[in-house]
C-alpha positions in Angstrom: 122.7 83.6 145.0 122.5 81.8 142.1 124.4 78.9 142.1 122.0 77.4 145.0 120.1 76.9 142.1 122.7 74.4 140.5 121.4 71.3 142.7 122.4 67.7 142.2 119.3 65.8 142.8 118.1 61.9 142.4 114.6 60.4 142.6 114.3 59.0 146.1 112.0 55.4 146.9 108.3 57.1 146.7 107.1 59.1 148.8 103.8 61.1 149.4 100.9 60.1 150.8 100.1 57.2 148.2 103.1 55.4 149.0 102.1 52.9 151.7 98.4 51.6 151.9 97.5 50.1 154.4 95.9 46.3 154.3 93.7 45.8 157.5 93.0 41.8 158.0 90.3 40.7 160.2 93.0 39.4 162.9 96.1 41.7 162.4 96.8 45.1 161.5 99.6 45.7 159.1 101.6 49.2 158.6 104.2 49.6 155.8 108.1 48.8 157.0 108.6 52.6 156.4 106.0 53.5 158.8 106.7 50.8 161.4 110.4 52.2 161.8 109.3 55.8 162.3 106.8 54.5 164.8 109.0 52.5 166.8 111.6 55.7 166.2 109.5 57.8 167.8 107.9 55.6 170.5 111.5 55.3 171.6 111.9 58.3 171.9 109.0 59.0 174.2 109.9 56.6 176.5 113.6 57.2 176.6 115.5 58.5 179.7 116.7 61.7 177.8 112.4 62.5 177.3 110.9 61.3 180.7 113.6 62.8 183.0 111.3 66.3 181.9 108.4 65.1 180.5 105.5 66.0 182.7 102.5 65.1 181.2 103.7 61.5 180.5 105.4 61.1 184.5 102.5 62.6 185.9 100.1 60.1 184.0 102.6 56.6 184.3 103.3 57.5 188.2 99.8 58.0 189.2 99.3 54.3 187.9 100.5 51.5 190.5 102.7 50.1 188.3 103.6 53.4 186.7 101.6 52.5 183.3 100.2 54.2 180.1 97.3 53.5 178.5 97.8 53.3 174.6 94.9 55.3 173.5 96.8 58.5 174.8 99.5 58.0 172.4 97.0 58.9 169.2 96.6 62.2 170.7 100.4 63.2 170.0 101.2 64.9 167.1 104.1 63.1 166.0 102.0 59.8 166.0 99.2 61.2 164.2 101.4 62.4 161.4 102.3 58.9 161.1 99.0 58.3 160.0 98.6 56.4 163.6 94.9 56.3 164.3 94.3 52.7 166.2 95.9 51.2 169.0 96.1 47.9 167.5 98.6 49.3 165.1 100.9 50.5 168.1 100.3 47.1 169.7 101.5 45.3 166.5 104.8 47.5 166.2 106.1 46.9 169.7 105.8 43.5 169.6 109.3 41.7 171.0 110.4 45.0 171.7 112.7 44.5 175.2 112.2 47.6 177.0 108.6 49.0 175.8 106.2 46.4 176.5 102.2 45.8 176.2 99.9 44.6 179.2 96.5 45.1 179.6 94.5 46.3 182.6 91.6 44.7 184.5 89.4 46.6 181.9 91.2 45.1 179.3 92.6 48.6 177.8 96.2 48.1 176.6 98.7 49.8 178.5 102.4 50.7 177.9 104.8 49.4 180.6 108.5 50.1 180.6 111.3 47.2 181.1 113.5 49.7 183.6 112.8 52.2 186.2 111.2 55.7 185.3 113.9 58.9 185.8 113.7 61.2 187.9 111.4 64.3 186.9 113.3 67.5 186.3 112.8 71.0 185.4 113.5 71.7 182.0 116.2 74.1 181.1 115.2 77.6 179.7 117.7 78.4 177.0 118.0 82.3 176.5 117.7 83.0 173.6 119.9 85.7 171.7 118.5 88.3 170.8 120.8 90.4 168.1 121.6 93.2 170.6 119.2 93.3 173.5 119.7 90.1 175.6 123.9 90.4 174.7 125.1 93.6 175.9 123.0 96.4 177.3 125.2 99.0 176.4 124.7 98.1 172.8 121.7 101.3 172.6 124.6 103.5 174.1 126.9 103.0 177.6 125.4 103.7 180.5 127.9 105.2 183.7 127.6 105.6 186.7 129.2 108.3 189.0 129.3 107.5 192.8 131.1 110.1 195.6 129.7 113.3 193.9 131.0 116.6 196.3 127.8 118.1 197.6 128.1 121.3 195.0 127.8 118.8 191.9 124.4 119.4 190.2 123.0 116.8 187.3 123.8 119.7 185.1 127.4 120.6 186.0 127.7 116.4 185.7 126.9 117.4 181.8 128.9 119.8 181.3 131.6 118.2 182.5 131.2 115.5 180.6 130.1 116.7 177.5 133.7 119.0 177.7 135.8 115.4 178.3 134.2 114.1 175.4 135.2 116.9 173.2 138.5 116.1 174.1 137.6 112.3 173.1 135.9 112.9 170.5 136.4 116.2 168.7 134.3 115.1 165.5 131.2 114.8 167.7 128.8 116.4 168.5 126.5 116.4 171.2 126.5 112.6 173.0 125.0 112.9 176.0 121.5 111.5 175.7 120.6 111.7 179.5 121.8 112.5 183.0 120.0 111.7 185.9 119.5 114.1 189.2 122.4 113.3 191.7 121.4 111.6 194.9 121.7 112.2 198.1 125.2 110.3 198.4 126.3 111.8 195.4 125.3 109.3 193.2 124.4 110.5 189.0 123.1 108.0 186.1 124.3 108.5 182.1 123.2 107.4 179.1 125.4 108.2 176.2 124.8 108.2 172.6 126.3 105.0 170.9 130.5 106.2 169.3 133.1 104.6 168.1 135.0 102.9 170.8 133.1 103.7 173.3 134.0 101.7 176.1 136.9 101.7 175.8 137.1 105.6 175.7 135.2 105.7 178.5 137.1 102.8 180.8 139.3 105.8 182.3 137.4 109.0 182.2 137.6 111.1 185.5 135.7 114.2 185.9 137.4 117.1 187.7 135.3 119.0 190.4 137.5 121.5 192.1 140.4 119.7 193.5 139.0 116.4 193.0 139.7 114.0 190.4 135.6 111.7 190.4 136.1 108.3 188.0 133.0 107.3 185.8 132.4 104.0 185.4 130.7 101.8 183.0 127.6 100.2 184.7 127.6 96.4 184.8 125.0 94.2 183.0 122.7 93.8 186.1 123.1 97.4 187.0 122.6 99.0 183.5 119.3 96.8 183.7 118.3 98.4 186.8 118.9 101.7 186.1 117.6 101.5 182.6 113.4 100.6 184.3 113.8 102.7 187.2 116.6 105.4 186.5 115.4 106.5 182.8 112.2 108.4 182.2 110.1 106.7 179.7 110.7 108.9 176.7 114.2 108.3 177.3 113.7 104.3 177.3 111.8 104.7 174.0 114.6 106.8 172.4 116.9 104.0 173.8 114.6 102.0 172.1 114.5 103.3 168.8 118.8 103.1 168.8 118.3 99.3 169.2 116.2 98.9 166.5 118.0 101.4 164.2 120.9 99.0 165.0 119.0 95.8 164.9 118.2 96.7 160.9 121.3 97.9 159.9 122.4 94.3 161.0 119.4 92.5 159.0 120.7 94.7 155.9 124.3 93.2 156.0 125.7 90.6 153.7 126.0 87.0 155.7 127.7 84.3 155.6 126.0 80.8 155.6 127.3 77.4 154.0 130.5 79.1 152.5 128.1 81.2 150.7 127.6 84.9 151.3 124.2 86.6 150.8 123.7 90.2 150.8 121.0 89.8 153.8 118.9 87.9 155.5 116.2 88.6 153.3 118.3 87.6 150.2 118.7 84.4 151.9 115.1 84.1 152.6 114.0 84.4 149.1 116.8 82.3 147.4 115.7 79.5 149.7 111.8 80.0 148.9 113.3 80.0 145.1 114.7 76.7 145.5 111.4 75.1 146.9 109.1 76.9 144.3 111.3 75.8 141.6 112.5 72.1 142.9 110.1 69.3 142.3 108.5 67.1 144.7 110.9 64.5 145.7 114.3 66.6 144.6 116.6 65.3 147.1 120.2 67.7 148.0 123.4 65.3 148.3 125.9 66.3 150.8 128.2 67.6 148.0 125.5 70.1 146.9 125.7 73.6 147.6 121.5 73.8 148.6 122.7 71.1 150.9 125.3 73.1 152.5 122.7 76.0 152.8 120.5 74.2 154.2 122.1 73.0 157.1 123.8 75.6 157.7 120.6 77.2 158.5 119.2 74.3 160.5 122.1 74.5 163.0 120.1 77.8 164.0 116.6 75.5 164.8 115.4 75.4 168.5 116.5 72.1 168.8 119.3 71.6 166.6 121.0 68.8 168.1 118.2 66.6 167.3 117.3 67.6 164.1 120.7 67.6 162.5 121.8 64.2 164.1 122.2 61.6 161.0 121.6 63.0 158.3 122.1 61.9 154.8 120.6 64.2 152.7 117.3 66.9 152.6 114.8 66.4 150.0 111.6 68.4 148.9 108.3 66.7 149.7 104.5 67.6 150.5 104.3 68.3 153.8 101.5 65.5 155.9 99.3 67.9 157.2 98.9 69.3 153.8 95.0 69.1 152.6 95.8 70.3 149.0 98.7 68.5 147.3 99.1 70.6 144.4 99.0 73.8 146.7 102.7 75.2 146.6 102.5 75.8 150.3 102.2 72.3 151.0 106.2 71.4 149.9 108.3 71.3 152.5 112.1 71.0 153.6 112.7 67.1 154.6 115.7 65.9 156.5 116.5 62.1 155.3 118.3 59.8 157.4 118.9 55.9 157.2 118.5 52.6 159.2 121.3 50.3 160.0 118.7 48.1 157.3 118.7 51.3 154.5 115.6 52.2 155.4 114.3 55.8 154.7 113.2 58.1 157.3 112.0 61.6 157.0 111.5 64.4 159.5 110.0 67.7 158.3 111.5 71.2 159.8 110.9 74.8 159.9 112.5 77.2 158.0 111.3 79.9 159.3 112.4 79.0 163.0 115.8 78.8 161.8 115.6 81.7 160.2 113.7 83.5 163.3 116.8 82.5 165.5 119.7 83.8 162.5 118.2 86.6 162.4 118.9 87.3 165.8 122.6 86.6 166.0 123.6 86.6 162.4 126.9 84.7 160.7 128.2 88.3 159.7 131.9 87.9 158.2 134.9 88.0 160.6 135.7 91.1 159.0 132.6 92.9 159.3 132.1 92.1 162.7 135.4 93.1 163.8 134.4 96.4 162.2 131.4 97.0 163.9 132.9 95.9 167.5 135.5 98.7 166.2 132.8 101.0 165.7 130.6 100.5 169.0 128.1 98.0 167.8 127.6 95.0 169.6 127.1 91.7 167.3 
C-alpha cells in the first residue's frame, strides 16, 4: 500500500523527554502544565467508580484502612505514574491540590494518604472477555462437522455406519472423494460419533441426511457447540484430534494469506499490513503527527479498534503522532519510536497515550476484516470466518 505513505503531517508543541524540566524549590515542587494534566488524568482514573468497582489491589488496601485510605507512596509503584516521570510524593500532593473528590490527609505518622470525597463501590469480579479466535473459539465444526447418530438397530456396526455414509455422500457429493475422517464404535444404546472432512456446504448438506438400515429410515444430526466439544476430548483418539488440528491451522493460514480490508484500504494480508505500518514509522520522523483526513490516520485507527481495550484508547481522539517511546533508554534507537494517540483539554492542552501495535494486530489477526465478498465465499465454501 503505498499511498499510506502520502501523510499530511504538522510539527506538534515539543515533545520528548527534554521538553519539560523540572524546577524543584526548597518549599514547592513544580511539574510542567503538560504533566500535571496527565497526572491528575490518570489519578482520576484510579479513583473513579468505573476502576475501583474491580480494582482489587487498590479496595483491598483503602478498606483495610479505617477510613478506607491510601497512602501516596503506593502510587509511585504504578506504571502509568512512573511514565510520567512521577518519582516523589510531594509532586502528587501538589497536583491534587483543590481537587473536590481526591483529597490529601495525613496519618498519625504523618505519611500522606489519599482519601476519597464519596463512598468506595462495590468490589466486583471482572469480566473475562472471550476472545476470538479466527476459527477455534467460533464454530467447532469449522475443522470438519461433527454428527451424531442416536437409536442405532442392534446389527449397525461403526463400520456399516461408514459405509452408509460414505455412499449418501456420493450422492451429495459426487466430485468427492473420500470424506469421512472418523467414526466412532457404536454404543450400547446405539449411539455412533463422525468427524467429516471440511466440503462445500456442508451443513447445510448434512441438516437432513437419514441413513437407511433395513426398513428404517436413522437421521444424523449435527452435534451442537457444547457437544461437538465433548466429543471432540473424549470421543476422538488423539491422532485424530491432531489431524483435526492440523485442518484448523491449514484454514487458519489460508485466512492470514487473504487480502483485508482496514481504513477503506485493502491490503493483500495481514502481513502486508504489518510491514506498510512498520514502513510508515521507520520512515516518519519523530513528532510527524496523522490529521483525521489522512489515510495513515484512517489506518491506524482502524487497527486500534482491534486493541484489548479499545473503548478507552480510541475515546477523544484528535490525531496520532510518531514519538520516542518513555521507557526508551536509547533515543536514536529506531525501536524506541512509537504510535501516540493525541487528544486535547477543554484548555488545548496536549495529551499523549502510547499503544501497541502489535496487540491490535494480535487480536485482527484472529478475526480478520476480510471483504463482504470473500467472506460470503468462504461461508459458501464451508469455512467459518
Amino acid at each position: 500500500m503505498t499511498e499510506i505513505k502520502k501523510i499530511r503531517s504538522r510539527s506538534p508543541s515539543p515533545i520528548g523527554g527534554n521538553c519539560e524540566p523540572k524546577r524543584i524549590k526548597a518549599d514547592s515542587i513544580v511539574i510542567g502544565k503538560e504533566t500535571r494534566f496527565s497526572l491528575i488524568k490518570q489519578l482520576e482514573y484510579y479513583f473513579s467508580d468505573e476502576n475501583l468497582k474491580t480494582d482489587s489491589f487498590f479496595q483491598n488496601i483503602m478498606r483495610s484502612d479505617p477510613e478506607n485510605r491510601l497512602l501516596v507512596s503506593y502510587l509511585l509503584n504504578c506504571s502509568k505514574i512512573k511514565n510520567l516521570g512521577i518519582t516523589k510524593e510531594e509532586e502528587i500532593i501538589d497536583a491534587l491540590k483543590g481537587h473536590e473528590v481526591i483529597l490529601i490527609e495525613f496519618n498519625q505518622e504523618g505519611k500522606a494518604m489519599i482519601k476519597l470525597n464519596k463512598n468506595l463501590p462495590d468490589l466486583e469480579s471482572k469480566k473475562k472477555t472471550k476472545e476470538k479466535n479466527l476459527i477455534n473459539s467460533k464454530d467447532l465444526h469449522a475443522g470438519g462437522c461433527i454428527l451424531k447418530i442416536i437409536n442405532l438397530p442392534e446389527t449397525a456396526s461403526w463400520s456399516s455406519v461408514k459405509d452408509s455414509i460414505k455412499e449418501k455422500l456420493k450422492e451429495l457429493q459426487p466430485e468427492s472423494q473420500n470424506l469421512i475422517r472418523y467414526v466412532s464404535q457404536t454404543t450400547q444404546d446405539g449411539t455412533c460419533y463422525i468427524l467429516l472432512k471440511p466440503f462445500k456446504n456442508d451443513k447445510s448438506l448434512i441438516e437432513n441426511m437419514e441413513l437407511a438400515f433395513g426398513e428404517e429410515n436413522i437421521s444424523i444430526s449435527l452435534a451442537s457447540q457444547d457437544e461437538a466439544r465433548k466429543i471432540i476430548n473424549s470421543v476422538f483418539p488423539r491422532h485424530i484430534q491432531k489431524e483435526r488440528e492440523k485442518e484448523l491451522n491449514k484454514q487458519k493460514m489460508a485466512f492470514m494469506s487473504m487480502p483485508i480490508v482496514v481504513g477503506g484500504q485493502t491490503f493483500a494480508s495481514i502481513e502486508h499490513l504489518r510491514r506498510c505500518i512498520k514502513e510508515v514509522l521507520e520512515q516518519s520522523e519523530v513528532n510527524t503527527v496523522f490529521e483525521k483526513e489522512s489515510l495513515t490516520y484512517k489506518v491506524l485507527l482502524s487497527i486500534l479498534e482491534y486493541h484489548p481495550k479499545r473503548e478507552k484508547k480510541t475515546k477523544g481522539i484528535d490525531s496520532i503522532c510518531i514519538r520516542i517511546h518513555e521507557n526508551s533508554t536509547n533515543k536514536d534507537d529506531l525501536c524506541s519510536k512509537c504510535f501516540y494517540i493525541v487528544r486535547k483539554s477543554p484548555d488545548g492542552i496536549e495529551e499523549f497515550e502510547d499503544f501497541s501495535i502489535n496487540k491490535c494486530l494480535q487480536q485482527l489477526s484472529r478475526n480478520p476484516p476480510l471483504s463482504s465478498k470473500l467472506e460470503e465465499a468462504l461461508i459458501e465454501n464451508g469455512a467459518e470466518c
